[in-house]
C-alpha positions as protocol buffer text, in pm:
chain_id: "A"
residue {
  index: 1
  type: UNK
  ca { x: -1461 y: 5091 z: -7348 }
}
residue {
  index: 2
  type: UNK
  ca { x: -1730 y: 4894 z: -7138 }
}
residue {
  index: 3
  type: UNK
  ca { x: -1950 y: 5088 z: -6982 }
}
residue {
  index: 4
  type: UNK
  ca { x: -2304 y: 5156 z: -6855 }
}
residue {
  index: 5
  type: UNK
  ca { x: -2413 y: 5310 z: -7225 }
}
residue {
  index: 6
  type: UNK
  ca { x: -2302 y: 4965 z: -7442 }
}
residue {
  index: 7
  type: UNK
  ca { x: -2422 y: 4726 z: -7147 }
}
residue {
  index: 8
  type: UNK
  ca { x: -2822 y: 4864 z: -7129 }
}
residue {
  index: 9
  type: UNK
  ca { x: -2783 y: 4943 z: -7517 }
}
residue {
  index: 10
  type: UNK
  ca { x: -2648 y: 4620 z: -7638 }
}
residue {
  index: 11
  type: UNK
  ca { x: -2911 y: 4446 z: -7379 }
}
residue {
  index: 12
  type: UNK
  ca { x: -3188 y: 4663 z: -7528 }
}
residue {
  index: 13
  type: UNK
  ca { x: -3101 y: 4634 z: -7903 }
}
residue {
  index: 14
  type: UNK
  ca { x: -3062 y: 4277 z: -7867 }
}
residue {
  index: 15
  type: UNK
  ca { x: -3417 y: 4257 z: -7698 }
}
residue {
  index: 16
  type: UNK
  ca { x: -3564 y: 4381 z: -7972 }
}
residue {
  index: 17
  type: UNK
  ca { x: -3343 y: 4346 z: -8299 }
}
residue {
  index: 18
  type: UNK
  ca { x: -3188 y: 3982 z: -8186 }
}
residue {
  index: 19
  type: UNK
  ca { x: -2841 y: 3890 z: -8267 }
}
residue {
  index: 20
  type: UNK
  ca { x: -2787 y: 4149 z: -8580 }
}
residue {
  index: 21
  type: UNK
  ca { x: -2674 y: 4328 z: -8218 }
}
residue {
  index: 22
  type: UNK
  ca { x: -2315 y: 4187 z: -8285 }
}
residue {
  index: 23
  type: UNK
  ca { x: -2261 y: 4392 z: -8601 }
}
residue {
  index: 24
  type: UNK
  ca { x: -2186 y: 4725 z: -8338 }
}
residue {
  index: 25
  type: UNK
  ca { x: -1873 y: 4523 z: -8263 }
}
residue {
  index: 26
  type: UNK
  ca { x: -1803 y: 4293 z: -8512 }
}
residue {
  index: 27
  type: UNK
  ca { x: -1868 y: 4544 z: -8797 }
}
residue {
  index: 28
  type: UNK
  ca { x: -1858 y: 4902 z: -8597 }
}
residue {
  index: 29
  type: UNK
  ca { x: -1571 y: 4857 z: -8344 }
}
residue {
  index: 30
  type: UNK
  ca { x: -1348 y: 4570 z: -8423 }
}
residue {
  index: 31
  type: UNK
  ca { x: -1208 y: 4630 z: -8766 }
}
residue {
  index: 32
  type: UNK
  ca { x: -1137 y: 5020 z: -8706 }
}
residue {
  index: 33
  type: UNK
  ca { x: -946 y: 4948 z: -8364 }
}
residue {
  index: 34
  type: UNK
  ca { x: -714 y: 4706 z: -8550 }
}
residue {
  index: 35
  type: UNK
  ca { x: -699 y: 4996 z: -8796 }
}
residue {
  index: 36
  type: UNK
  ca { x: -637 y: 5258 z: -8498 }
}
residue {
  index: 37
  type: UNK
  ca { x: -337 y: 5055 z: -8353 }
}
residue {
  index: 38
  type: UNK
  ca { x: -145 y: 4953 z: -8674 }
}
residue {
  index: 39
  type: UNK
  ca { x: -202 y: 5280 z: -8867 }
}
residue {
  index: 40
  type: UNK
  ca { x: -324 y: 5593 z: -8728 }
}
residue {
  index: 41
  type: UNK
  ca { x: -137 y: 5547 z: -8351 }
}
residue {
  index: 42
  type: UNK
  ca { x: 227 y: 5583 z: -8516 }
}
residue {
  index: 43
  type: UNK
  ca { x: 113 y: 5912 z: -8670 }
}
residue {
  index: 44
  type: UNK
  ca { x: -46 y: 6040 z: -8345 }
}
residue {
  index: 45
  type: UNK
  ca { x: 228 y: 5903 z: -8132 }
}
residue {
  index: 46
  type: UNK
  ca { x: 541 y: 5998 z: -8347 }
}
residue {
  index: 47
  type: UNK
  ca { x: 354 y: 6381 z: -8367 }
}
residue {
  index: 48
  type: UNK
  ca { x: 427 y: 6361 z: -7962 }
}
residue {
  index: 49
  type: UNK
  ca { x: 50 y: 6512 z: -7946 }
}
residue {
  index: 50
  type: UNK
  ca { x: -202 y: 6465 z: -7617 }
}
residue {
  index: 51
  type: UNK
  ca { x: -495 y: 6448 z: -7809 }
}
residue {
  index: 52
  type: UNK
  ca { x: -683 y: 6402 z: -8115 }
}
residue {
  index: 53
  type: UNK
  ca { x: -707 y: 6797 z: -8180 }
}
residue {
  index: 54
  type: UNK
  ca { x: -375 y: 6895 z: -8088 }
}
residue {
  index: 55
  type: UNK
  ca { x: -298 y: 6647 z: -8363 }
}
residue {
  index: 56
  type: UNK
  ca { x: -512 y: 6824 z: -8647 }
}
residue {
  index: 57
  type: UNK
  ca { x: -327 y: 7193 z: -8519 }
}
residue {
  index: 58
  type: UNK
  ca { x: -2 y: 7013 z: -8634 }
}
residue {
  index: 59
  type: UNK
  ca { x: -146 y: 6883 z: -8979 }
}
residue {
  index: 60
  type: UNK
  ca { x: -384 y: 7163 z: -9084 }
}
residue {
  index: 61
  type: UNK
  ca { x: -412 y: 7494 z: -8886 }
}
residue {
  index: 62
  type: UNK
  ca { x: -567 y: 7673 z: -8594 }
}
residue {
  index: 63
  type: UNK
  ca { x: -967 y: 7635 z: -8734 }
}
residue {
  index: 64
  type: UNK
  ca { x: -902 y: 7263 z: -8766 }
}
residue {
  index: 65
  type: UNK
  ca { x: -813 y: 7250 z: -8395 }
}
residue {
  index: 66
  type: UNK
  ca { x: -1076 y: 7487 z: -8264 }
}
residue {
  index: 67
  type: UNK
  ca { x: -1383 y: 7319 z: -8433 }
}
residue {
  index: 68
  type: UNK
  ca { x: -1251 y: 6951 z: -8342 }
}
residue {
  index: 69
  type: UNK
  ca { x: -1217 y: 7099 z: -8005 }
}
residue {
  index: 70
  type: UNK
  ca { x: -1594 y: 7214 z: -7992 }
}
residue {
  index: 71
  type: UNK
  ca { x: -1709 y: 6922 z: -8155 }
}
residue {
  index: 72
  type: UNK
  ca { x: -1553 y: 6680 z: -7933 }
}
residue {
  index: 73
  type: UNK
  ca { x: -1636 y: 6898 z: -7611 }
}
residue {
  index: 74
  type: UNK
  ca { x: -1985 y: 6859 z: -7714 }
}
residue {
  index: 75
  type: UNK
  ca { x: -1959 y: 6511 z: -7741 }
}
residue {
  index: 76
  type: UNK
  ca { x: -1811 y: 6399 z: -7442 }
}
residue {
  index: 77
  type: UNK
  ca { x: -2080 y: 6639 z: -7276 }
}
residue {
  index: 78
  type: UNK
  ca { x: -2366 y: 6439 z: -7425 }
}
residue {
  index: 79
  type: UNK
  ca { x: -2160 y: 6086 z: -7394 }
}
residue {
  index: 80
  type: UNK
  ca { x: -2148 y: 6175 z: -7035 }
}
residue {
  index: 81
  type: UNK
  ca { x: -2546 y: 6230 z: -6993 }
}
residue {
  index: 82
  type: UNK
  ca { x: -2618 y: 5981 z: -7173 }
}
residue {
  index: 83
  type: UNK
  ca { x: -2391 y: 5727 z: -6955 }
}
residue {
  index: 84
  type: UNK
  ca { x: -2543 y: 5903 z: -6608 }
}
residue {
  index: 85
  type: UNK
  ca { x: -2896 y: 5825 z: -6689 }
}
residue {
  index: 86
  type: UNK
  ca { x: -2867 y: 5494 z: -6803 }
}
residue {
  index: 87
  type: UNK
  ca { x: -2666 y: 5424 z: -6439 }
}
residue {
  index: 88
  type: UNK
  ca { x: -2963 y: 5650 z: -6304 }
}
residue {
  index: 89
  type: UNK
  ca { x: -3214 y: 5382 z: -6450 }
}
residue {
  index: 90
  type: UNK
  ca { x: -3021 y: 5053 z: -6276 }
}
residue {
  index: 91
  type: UNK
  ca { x: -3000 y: 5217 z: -5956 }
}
residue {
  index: 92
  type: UNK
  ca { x: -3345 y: 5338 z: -5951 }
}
residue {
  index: 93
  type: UNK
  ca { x: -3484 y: 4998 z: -6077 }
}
residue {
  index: 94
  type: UNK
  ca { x: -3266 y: 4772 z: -5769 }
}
residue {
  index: 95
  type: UNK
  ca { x: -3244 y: 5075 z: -5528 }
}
residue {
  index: 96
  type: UNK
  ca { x: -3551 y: 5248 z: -5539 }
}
residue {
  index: 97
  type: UNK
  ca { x: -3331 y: 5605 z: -5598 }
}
residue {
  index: 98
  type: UNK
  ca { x: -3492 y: 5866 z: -5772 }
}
residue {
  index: 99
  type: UNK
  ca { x: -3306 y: 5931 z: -6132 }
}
residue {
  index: 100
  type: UNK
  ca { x: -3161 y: 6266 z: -6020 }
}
residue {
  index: 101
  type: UNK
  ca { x: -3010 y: 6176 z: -5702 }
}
residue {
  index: 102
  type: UNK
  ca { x: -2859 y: 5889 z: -5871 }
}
residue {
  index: 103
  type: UNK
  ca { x: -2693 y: 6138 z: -6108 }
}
residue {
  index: 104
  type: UNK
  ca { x: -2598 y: 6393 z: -5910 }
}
residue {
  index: 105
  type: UNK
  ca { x: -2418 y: 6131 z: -5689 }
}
residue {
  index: 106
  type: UNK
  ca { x: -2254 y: 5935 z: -5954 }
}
residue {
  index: 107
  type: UNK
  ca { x: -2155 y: 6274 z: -6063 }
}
residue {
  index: 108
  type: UNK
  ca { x: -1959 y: 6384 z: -5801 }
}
residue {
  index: 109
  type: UNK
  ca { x: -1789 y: 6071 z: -5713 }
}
residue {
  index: 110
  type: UNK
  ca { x: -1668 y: 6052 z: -6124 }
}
residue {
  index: 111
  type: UNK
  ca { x: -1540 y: 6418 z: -6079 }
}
residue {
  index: 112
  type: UNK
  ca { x: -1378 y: 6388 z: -5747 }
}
residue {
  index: 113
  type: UNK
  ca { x: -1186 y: 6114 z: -5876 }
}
residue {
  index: 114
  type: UNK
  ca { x: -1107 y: 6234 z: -6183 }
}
residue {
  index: 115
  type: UNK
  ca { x: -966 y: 6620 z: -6060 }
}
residue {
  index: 116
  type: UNK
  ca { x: -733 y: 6434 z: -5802 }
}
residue {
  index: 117
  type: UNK
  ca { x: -623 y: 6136 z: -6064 }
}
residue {
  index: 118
  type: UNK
  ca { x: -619 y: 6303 z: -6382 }
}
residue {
  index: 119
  type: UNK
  ca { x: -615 y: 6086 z: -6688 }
}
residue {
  index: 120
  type: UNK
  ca { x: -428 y: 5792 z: -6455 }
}
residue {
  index: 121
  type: UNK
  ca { x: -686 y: 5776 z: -6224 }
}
residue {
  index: 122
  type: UNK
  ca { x: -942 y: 5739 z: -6505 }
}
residue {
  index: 123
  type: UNK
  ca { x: -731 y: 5461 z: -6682 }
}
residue {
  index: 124
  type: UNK
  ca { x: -718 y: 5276 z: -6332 }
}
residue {
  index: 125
  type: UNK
  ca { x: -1058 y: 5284 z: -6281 }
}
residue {
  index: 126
  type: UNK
  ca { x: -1139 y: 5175 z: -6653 }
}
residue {
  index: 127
  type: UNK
  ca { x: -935 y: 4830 z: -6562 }
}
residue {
  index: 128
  type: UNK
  ca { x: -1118 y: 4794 z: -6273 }
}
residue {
  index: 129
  type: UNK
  ca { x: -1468 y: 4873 z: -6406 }
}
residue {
  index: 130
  type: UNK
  ca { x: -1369 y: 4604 z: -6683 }
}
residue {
  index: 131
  type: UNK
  ca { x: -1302 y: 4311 z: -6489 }
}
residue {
  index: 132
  type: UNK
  ca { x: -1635 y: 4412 z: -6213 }
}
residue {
  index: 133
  type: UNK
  ca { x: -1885 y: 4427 z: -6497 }
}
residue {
  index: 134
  type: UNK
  ca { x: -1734 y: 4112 z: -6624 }
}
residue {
  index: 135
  type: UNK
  ca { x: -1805 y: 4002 z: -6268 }
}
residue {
  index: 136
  type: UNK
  ca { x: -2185 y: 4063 z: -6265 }
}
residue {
  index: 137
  type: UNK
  ca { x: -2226 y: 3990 z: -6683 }
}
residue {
  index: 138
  type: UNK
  ca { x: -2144 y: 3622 z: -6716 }
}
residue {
  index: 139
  type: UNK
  ca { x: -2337 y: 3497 z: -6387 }
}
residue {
  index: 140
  type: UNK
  ca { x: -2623 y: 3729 z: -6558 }
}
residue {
  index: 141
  type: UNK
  ca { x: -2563 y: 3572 z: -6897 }
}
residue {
  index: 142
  type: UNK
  ca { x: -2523 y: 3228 z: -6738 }
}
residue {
  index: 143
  type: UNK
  ca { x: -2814 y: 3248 z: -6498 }
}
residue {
  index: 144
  type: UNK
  ca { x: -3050 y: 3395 z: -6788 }
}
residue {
  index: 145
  type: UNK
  ca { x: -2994 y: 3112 z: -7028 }
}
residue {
  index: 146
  type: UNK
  ca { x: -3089 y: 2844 z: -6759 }
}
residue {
  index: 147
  type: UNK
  ca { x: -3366 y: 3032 z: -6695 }
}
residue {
  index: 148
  type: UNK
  ca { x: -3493 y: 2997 z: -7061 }
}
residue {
  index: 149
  type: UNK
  ca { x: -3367 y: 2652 z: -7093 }
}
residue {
  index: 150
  type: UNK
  ca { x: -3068 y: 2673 z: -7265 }
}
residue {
  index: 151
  type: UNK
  ca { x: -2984 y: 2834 z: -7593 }
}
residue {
  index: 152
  type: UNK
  ca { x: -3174 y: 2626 z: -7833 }
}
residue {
  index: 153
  type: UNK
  ca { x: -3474 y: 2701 z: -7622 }
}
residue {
  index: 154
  type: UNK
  ca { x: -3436 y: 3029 z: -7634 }
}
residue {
  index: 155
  type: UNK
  ca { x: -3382 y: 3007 z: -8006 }
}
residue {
  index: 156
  type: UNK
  ca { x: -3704 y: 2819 z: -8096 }
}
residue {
  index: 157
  type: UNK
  ca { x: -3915 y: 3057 z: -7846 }
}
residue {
  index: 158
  type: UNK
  ca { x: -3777 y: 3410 z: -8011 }
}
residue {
  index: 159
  type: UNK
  ca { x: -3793 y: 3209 z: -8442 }
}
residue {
  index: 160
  type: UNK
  ca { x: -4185 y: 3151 z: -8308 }
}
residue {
  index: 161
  type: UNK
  ca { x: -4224 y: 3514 z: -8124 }
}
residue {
  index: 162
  type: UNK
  ca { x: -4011 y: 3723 z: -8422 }
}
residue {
  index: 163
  type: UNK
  ca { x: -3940 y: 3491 z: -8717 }
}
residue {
  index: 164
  type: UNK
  ca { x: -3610 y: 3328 z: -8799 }
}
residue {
  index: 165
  type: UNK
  ca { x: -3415 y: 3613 z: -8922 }
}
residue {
  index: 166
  type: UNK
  ca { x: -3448 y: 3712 z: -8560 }
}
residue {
  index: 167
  type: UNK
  ca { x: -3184 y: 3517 z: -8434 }
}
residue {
  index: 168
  type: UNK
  ca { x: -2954 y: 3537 z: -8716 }
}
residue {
  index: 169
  type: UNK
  ca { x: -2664 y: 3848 z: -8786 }
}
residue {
  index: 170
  type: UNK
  ca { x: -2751 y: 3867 z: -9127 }
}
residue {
  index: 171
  type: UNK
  ca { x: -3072 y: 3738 z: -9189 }
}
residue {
  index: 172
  type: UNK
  ca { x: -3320 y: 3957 z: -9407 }
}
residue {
  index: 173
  type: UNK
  ca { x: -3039 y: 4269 z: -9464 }
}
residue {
  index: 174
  type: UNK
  ca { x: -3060 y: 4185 z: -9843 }
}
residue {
  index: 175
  type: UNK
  ca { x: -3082 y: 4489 z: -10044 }
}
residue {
  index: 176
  type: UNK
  ca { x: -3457 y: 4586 z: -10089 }
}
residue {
  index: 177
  type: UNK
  ca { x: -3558 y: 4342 z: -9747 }
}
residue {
  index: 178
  type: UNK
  ca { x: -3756 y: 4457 z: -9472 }
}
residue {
  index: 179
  type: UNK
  ca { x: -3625 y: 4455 z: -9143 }
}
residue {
  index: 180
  type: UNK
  ca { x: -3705 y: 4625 z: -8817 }
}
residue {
  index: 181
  type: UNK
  ca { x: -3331 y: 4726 z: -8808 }
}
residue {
  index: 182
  type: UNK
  ca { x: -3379 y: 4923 z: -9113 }
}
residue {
  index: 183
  type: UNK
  ca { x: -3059 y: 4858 z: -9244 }
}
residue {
  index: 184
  type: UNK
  ca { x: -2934 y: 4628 z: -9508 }
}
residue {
  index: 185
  type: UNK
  ca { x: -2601 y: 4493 z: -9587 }
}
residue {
  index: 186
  type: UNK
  ca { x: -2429 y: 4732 z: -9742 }
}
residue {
  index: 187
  type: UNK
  ca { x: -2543 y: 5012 z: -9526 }
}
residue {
  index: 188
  type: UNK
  ca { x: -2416 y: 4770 z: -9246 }
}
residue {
  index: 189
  type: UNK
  ca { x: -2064 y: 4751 z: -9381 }
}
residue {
  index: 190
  type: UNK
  ca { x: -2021 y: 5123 z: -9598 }
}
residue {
  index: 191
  type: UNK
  ca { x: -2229 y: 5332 z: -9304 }
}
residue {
  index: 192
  type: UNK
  ca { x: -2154 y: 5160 z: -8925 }
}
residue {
  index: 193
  type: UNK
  ca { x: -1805 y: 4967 z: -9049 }
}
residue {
  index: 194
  type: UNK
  ca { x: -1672 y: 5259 z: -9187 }
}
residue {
  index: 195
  type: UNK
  ca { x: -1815 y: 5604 z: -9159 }
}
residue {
  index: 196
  type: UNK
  ca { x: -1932 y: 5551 z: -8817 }
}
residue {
  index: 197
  type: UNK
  ca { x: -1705 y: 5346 z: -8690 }
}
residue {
  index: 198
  type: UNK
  ca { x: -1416 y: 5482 z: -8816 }
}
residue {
  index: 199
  type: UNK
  ca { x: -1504 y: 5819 z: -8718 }
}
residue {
  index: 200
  type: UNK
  ca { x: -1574 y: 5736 z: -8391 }
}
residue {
  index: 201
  type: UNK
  ca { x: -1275 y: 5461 z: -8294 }
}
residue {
  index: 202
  type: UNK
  ca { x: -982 y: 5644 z: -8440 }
}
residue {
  index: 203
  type: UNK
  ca { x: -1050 y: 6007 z: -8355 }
}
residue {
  index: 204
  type: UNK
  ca { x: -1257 y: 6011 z: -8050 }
}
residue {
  index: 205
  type: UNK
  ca { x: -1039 y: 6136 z: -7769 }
}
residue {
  index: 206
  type: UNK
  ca { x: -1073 y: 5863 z: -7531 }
}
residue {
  index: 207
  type: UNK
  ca { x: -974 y: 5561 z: -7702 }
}
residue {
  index: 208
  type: UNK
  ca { x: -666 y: 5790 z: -7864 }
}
residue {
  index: 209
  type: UNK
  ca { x: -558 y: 5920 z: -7554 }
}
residue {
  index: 210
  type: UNK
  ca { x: -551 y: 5601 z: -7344 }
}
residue {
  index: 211
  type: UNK
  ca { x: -312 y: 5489 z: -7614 }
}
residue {
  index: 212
  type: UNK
  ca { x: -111 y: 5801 z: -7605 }
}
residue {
  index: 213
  type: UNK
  ca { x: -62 y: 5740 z: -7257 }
}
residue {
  index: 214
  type: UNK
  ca { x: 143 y: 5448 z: -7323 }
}
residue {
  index: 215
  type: UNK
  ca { x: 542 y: 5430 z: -7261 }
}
residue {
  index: 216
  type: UNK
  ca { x: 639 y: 5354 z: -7565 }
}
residue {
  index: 217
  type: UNK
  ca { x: 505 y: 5326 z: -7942 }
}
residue {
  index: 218
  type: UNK
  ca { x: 486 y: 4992 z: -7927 }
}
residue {
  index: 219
  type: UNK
  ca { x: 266 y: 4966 z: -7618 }
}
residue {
  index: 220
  type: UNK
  ca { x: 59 y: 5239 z: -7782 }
}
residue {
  index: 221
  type: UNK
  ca { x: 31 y: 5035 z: -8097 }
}
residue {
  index: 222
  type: UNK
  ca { x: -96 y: 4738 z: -7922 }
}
residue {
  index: 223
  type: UNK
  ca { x: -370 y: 4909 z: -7698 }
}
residue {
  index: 224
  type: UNK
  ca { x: -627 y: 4939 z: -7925 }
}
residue {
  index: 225
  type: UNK
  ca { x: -518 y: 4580 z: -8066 }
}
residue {
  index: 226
  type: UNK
  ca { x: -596 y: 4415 z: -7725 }
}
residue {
  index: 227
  type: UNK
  ca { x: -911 y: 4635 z: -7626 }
}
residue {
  index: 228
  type: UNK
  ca { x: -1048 y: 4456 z: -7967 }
}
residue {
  index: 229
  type: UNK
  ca { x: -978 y: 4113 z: -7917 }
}
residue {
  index: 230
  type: UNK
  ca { x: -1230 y: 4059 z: -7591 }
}
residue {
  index: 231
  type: UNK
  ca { x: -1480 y: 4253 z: -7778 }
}
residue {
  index: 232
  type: UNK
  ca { x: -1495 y: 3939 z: -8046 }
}
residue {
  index: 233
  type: UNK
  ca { x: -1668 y: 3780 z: -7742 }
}
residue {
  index: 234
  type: UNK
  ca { x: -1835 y: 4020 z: -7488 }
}
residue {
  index: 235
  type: UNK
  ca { x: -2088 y: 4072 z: -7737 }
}
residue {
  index: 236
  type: UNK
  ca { x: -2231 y: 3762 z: -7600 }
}
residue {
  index: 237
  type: UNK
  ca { x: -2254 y: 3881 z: -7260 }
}
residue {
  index: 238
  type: UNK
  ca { x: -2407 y: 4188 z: -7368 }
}
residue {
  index: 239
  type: UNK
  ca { x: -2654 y: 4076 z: -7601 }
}
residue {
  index: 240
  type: UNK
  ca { x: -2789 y: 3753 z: -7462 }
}
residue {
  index: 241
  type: UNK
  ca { x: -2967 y: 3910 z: -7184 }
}
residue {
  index: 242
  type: UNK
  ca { x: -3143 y: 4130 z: -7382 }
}
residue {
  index: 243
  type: UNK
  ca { x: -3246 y: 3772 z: -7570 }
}
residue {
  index: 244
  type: UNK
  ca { x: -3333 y: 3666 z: -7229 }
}
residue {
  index: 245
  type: UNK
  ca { x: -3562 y: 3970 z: -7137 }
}
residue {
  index: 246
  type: UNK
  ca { x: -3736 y: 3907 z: -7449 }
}
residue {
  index: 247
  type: UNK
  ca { x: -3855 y: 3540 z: -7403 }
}
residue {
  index: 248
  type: UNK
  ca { x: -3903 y: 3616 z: -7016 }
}
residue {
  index: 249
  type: UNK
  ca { x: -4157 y: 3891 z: -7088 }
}
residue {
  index: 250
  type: UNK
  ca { x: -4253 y: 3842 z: -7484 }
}
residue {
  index: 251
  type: UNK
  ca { x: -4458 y: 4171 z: -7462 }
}
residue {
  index: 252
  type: UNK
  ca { x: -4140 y: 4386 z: -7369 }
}
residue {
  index: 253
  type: UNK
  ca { x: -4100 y: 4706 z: -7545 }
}
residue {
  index: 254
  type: UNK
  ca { x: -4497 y: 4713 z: -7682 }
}
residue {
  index: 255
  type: UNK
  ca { x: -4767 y: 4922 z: -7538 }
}
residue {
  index: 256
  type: UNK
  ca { x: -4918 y: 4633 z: -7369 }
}
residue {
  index: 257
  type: UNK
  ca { x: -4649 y: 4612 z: -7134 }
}
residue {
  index: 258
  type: UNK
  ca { x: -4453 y: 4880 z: -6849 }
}
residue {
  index: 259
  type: UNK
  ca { x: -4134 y: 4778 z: -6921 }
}
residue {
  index: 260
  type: UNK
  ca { x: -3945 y: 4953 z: -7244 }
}
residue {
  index: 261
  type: UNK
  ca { x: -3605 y: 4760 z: -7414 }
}
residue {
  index: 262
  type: UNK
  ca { x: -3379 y: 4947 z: -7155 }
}
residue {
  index: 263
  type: UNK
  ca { x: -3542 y: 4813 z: -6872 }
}
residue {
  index: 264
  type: UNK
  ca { x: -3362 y: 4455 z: -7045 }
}
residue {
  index: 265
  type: UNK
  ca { x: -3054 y: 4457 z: -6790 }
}
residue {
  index: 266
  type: UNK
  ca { x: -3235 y: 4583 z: -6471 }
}
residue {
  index: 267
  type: UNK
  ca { x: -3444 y: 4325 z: -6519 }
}
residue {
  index: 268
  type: UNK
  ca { x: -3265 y: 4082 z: -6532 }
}
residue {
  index: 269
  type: UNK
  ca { x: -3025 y: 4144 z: -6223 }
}
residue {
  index: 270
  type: UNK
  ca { x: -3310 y: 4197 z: -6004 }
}
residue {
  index: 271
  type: UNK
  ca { x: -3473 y: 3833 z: -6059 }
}
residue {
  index: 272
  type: UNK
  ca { x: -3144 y: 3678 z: -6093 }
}
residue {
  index: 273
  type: UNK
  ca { x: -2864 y: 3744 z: -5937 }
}
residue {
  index: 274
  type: UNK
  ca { x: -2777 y: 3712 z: -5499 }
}
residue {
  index: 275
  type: UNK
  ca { x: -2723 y: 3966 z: -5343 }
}
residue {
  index: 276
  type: UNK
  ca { x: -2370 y: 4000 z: -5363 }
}
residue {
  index: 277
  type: UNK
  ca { x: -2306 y: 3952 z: -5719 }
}
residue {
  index: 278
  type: UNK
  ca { x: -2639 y: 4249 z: -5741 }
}
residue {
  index: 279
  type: UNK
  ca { x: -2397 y: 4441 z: -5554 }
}
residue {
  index: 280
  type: UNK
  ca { x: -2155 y: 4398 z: -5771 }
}
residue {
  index: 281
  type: UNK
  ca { x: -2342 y: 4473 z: -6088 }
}
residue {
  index: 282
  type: UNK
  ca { x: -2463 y: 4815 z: -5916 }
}
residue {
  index: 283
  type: UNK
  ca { x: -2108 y: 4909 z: -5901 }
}
């Protein structure tokens, strides 16, 4: 679940909240896809359901399945928009394409795909996808941190720029603290680690039905398990060049400068990456 959404989000939150950026994966995604794949997948799997509200027509009745229906129609809807303009904003930032044609192409190419594939086709391509943004993220990651000199450098320059708790997960989320991120601790751990993340990782129909897909329980069981594990670390690729687009232009994100959080990534791959790894990053 890597995809154009968490690579300009992470990039941007990370610009301008620092490293408490890891808590969306340490906290919000990690600990309820173990929970996914050790308890909740035998129930869905064993029910020999296709989907998340099929599921809830067994257990409860026809309202139940109708309303998680809606709901989760009307999420993917707005997941989907959401993941079309932030490709619209890379392409228009390296290819000069206006937003909409960017869309409506990316558009139709997902949907062509997708009616001749079906749910394999989409699996395939989420492999694939994986290993190409890996492709373009750690040259990114590695080139950015040269840039800056290194981590400590880039340490010392965002402490001076945003204070120390800046570049620490936890720093200032004591009870009663202010912090831009506007969360504390507990709200941390009780609101994104469990009502949040939970709701999201163990229901939504994407992550359940790629498991469901598997051949056996088993292999369903240990989907979500190994989608977590590379998570523990891509939250460094994600997340340090949004760190990077913050000591490269220290005004990013105010009203003295053009460039907003989400312009972090775009950024980034047009000053430093060739041309073929750009090309690769595009895709």
């Amino acid at each position: 679940n890597l995809g154009a959404t968490e690579i300009l989000g992470m990039a941007a939150t990370g610009a301008q909240y620092g490293v408490a950026v890891v808590h969306w994966y340490w906290i919000g995604a990690i600990p309820a896809m173990v929970f996914l794949g050790l308890v909740m997948m035998p129930f869905y799997y064993r029910s020999k359901v296709r989907s998340v509200p099929e599921f809830l027509l067994q257990r409860f009745d026809k309202s139940a399945h109708l309303l998680s229906s809606v709901l989760f129609a009307f999420a993917a809807i707005l997941i989907a928009g959401v993941n079309l303009y932030a490709l619209s904003i890379v392409v228009e930032a390296l290819l000069g394409w206006p937003q909409w044609v960017a869309i409506v192409v990316a558009g139709l190419f997902v949907l062509v795909y997708i009616t001749i594939g079906g749910l394999s086709s989409a699996i395939y391509n989420e492999v694939l996808q994986f290993f190409v943004i890996l492709a373009a993220l750690i040259p990114l990651t590695v080139l950015g941190l040269k840039r800056v000199g290194g981590w400590d450098a880039m340490s010392d320059s965002l402490t001076k720029q945003h204070g120390g708790d800046f570049m620490t997960a936890w720093g200032g989320t004591g009870i009663g603290d202010p912090n831009p991120l506007g969360a504390n601790w507990l709200t941390i751990i009780l609101g994104l680690g469990f009502v949040l993340s939970f709701g999201y990782w163990t229901t939504n129909f994407a992550e359940v039905q790629r498991a469901l897909s598997a051949k056996n329980l088993s292999a369903a069981k240990r989907t979500p398990l190994i989608a977590a594990f590379p998570k523990i670390f891509i939250v460094f690729a994600v997340m340090i060049p949004g760190l990077v687009a913050a000591v490269i232009v220290p005004k990013i994100g105010t009203p003295d400068s053009d460039l907003t959080y989400n312009d972090a990534i775009p950024l980034l791959m047009q000053e430093l990456l060739p041309n073929g790894v750009l090309g690769i990053a595009v895709t």
